[in-house]
C-alpha positions as CSV (number, residue, x, y, z in Angstrom):
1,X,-7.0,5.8,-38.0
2,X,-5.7,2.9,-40.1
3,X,-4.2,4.4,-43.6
4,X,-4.3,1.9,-46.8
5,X,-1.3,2.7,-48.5
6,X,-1.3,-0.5,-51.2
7,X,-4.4,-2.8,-51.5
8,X,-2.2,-4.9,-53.6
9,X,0.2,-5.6,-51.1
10,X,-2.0,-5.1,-48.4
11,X,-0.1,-2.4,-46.6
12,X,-1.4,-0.2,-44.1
13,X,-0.5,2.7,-42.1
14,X,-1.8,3.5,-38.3
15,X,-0.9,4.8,-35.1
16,X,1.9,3.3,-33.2
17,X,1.0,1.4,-29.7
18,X,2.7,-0.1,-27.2
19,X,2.6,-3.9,-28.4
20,X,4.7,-2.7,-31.5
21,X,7.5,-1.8,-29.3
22,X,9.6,-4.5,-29.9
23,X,9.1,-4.8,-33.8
24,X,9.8,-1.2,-34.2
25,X,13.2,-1.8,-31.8
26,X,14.4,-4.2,-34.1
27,X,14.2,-2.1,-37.2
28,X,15.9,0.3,-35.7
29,X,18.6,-1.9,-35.1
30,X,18.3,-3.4,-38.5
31,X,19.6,0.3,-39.4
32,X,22.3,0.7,-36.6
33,X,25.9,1.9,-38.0
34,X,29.2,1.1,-36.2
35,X,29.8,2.9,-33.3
36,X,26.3,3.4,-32.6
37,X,24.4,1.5,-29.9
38,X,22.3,-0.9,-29.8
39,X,18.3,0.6,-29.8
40,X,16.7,-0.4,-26.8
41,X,12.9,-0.1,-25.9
42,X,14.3,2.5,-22.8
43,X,15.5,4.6,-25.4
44,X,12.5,4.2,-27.9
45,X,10.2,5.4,-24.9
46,X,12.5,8.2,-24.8
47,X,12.2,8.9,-28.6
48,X,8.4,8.8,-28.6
49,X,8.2,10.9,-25.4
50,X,10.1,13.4,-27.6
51,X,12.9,13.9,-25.2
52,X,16.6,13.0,-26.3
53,X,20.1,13.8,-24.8
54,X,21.4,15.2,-27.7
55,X,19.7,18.5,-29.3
56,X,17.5,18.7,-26.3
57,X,16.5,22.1,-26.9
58,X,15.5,21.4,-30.3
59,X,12.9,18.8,-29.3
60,X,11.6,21.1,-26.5
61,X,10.6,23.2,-29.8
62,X,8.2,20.5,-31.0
63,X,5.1,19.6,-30.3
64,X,4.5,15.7,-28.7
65,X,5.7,13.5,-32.0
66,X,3.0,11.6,-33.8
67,X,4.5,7.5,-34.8
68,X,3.3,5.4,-37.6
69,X,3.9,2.2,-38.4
70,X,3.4,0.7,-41.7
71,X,1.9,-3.0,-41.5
72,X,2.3,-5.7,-43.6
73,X,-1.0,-8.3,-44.1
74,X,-1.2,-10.3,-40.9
75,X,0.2,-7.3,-38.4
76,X,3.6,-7.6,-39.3
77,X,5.1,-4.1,-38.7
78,X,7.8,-3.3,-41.7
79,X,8.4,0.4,-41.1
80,X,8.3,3.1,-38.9
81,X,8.2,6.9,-39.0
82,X,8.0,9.8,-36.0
83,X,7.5,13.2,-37.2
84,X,5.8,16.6,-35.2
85,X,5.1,20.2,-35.7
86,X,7.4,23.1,-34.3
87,X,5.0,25.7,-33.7
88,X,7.4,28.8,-33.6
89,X,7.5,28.7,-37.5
90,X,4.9,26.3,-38.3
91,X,7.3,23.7,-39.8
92,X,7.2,19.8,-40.1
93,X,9.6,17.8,-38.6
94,X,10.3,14.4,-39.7
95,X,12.4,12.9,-36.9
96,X,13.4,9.6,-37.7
97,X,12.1,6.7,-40.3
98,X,13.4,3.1,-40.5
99,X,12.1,0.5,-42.7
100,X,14.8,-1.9,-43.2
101,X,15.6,0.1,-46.6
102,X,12.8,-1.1,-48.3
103,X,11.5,1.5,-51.0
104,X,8.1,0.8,-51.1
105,X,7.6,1.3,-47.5
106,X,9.9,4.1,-47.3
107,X,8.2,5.9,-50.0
108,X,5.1,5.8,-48.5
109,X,6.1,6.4,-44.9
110,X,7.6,10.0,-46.4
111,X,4.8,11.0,-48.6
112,X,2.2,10.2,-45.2
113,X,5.1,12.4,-43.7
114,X,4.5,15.5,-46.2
115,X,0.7,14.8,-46.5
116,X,0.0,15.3,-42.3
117,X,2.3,18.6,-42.4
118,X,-0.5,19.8,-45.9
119,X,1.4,23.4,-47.0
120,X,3.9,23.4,-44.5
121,X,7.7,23.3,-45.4
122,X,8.9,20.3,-43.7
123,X,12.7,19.2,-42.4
124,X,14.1,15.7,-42.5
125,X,16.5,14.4,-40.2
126,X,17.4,17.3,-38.7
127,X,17.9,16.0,-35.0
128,X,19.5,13.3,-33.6
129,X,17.3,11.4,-31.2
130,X,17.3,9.1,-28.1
131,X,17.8,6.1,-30.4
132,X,21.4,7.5,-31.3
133,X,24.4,8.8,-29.8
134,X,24.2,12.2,-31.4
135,X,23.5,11.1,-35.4
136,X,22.4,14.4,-36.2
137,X,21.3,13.4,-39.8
138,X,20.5,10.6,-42.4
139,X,24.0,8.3,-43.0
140,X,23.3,8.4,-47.1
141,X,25.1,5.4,-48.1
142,X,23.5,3.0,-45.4
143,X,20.3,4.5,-46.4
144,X,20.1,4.1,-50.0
145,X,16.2,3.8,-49.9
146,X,15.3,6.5,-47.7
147,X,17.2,9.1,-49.4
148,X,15.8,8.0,-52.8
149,X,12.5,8.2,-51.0
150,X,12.9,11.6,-49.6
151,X,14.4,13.0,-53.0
152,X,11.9,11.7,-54.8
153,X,9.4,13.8,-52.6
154,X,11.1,16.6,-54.0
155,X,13.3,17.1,-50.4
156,X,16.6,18.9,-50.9
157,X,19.5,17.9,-48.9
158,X,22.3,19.4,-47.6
159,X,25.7,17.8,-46.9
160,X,26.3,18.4,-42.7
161,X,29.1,15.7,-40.9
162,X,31.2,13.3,-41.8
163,X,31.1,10.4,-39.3
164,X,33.7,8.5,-38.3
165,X,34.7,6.0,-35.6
166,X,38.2,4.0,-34.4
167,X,38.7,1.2,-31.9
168,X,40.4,2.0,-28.5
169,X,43.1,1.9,-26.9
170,X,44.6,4.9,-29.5
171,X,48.2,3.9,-30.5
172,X,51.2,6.1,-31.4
173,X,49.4,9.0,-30.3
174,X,51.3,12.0,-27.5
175,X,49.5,13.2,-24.9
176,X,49.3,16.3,-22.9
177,X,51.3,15.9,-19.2
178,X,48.9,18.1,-17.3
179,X,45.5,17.7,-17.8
180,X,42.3,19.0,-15.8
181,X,39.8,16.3,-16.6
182,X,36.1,17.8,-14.9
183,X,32.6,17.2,-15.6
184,X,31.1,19.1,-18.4
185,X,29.1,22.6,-17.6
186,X,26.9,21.9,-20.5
187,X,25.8,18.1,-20.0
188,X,25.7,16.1,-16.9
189,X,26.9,13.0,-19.6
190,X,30.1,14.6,-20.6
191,X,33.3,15.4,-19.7
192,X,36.1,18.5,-19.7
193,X,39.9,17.9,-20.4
194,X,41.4,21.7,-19.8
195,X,45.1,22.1,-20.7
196,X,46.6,25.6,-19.5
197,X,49.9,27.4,-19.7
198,X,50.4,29.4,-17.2
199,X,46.8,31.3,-16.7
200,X,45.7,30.7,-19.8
201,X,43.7,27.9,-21.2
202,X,45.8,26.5,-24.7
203,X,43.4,23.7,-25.5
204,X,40.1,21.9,-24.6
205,X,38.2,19.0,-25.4
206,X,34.7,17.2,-24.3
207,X,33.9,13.4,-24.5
208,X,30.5,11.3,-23.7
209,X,30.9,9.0,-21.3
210,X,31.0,5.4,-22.8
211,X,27.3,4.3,-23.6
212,X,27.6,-0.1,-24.5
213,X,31.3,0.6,-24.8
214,X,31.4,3.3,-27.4
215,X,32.4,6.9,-26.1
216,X,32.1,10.6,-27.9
217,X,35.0,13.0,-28.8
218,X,32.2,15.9,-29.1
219,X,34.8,18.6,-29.3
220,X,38.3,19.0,-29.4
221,X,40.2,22.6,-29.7
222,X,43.1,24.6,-29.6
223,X,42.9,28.5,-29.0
224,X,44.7,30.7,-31.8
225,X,47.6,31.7,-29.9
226,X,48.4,28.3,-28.8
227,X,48.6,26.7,-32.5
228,X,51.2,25.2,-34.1
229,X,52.9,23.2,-31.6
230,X,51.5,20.1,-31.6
231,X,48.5,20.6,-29.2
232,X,45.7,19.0,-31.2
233,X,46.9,16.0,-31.8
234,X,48.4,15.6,-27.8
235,X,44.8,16.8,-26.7
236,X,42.9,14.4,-29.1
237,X,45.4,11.4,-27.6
238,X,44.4,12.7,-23.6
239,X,40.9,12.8,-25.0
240,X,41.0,9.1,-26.2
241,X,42.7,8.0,-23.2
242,X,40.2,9.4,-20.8
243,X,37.5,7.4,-22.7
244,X,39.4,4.6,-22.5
245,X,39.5,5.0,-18.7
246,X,36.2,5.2,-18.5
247,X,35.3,1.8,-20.2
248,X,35.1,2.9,-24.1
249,X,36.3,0.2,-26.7
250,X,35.6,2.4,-29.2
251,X,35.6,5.9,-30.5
252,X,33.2,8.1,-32.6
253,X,33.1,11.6,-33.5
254,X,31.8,13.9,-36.2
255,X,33.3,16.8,-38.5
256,X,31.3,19.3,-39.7
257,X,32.7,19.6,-43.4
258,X,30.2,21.6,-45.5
259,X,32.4,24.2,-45.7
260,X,34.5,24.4,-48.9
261,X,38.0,24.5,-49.0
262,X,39.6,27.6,-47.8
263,X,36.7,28.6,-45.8
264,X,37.4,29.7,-42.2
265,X,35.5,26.6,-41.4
266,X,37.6,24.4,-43.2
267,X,37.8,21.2,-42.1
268,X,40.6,19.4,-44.1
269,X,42.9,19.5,-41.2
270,X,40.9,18.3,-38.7
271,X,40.2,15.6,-41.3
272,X,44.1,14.9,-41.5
273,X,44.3,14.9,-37.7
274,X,41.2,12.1,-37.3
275,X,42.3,9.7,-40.2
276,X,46.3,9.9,-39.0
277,X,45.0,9.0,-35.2
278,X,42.6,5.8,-36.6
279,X,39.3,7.1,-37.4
280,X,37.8,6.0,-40.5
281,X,34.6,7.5,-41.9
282,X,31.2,5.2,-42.0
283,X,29.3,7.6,-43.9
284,X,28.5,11.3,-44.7
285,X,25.2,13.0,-42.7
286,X,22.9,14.6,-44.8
287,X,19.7,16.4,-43.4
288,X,16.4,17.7,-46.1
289,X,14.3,20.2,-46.6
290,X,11.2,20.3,-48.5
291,X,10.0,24.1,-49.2
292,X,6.5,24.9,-49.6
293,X,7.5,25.5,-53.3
294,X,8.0,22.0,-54.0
């Protein structure tokens, strides 16, 4: 079904196929952040298979994903949007949208979004998909149109990870002598550092393996009786090290800091710890919801 969405500027909307592959790879990559790599049409087959490394059991939720593309006069596609129904509590999902940040076309891809899902609530951006290495939300200040498009829908968002990236090798940092680096129990794509004292474990930490030179610190921690002494920071400097081994040039992570301060989720020192070691934030994640209210 082919959707007019302006006569004026002779913009449609209609059902993605396979010869848009290409187009639609490119605006995704017209949206890429640092540290993120490069879309390729592997990973977009993923994406529209609705399979993803990341949040896997989220997506196994979902029903198949529907994809639009918006076209432009002649068949030039300008946007692109993939969204699904989770049946379990009958909500939409809006997975990922890019449009090169043009508002027009953002706007409309999100009100076809809320139109398909009728009197369902419906969530924006709350997975990260194949196209990313874990971006679990929208970056706000790379994606000045889509946020205005989604808050203009009457979506309300909610401030989840800071993201942030450095370039490898890691200088100046300490490191931990003994080290048990082992895959990762909970993905084949990951890897465990173990530090122990005696019998007991005194801090842990998982990276990705490199994907196009860029590696994950996923998690990095220190257990309660073992802080204090320096741990963190020795772990997070074995951590980059092992990524380094394993081909990364660069370094990305992300901070859960929607917690105020003073929370037991507090992230201000973890914060500290990143910026002192070279990681800068890109942007702040933020993920919307629009209630049947609205």
């Amino acid at each position: 079904m082919v959707i007019t969405v302006s006569p004026v500027l002779d913009v449609t909307l209609r059902l993605y196929t396979p010869a848009d592959e290409s187009a639609v790879v490119e605006l995704i990559n017209a949206d890429r952040l640092p540290g993120q790599p490069h879309a390729t049409p592997g990973m977009l087959k993923e994406a529209l298979k609705g399979r993803s490394p990341v949040d896997a059991g989220w997506w196994a939720e979902l029903d198949s994903p529907v994809t639009q593309v918006a076209v432009y006069r002649a068949g030039a596609v300008i946007g692109a949007v993939s969204y699904a129904l989770r049946p379990k509590d009958r909500t939409g999902q809006l997975l990922w949208l890019h449009c090169r940040e043009r508002q027009d076309v953002a706007d409309a891809l999100i009100r076809h979004t809320v139109a398909a899902f009728e009197a369902c609530p419906v969530h924006a951006f709350h997975f990260a998909s194949a196209l990313s290495l874990g971006l679990e939300a929208l970056p706000v200040r790379h994606r000045p149109a889509t946020v205005a498009a989604v808050e203009r829908a009457g979506f309300t968002g909610q401030r989840l990870w800071r993201y942030m990236r450095a370039d490898l090798p890691a200088h100046g940092l300490p490191h931990l002598t003994h080290v048990k680096v082992g895959p990762d129990p909970g993905g084949k794509d990951a890897r465990r550092l173990e530090a122990r004292k005696g019998r007991r474990t005194v801090a842990e930490a998982v990276v990705g393996l490199p994907v196009q030179g860029t590696g994950v610190l996923w998690w990095i921690g220190v257990e309660p009786h073992a802080r204090g002494q320096g741990l963190g920071r020795a772990m997070l400097g074995s951590a980059l090290d092992v990524l380094a081994g394993l081909g990364a040039t660069e370094a990305i992570l992300y901070v859960d800091d929607d917690a105020p301060p003073g929370d037991e989720r507090d992230r201000t020192a973890a914060n500290a710890l990143y910026e002192s070691a070279g990681f800068a934030e890109v942007d702040r994640l933020h993920s919307y919801i629009l209630s049947t209210s609205s």
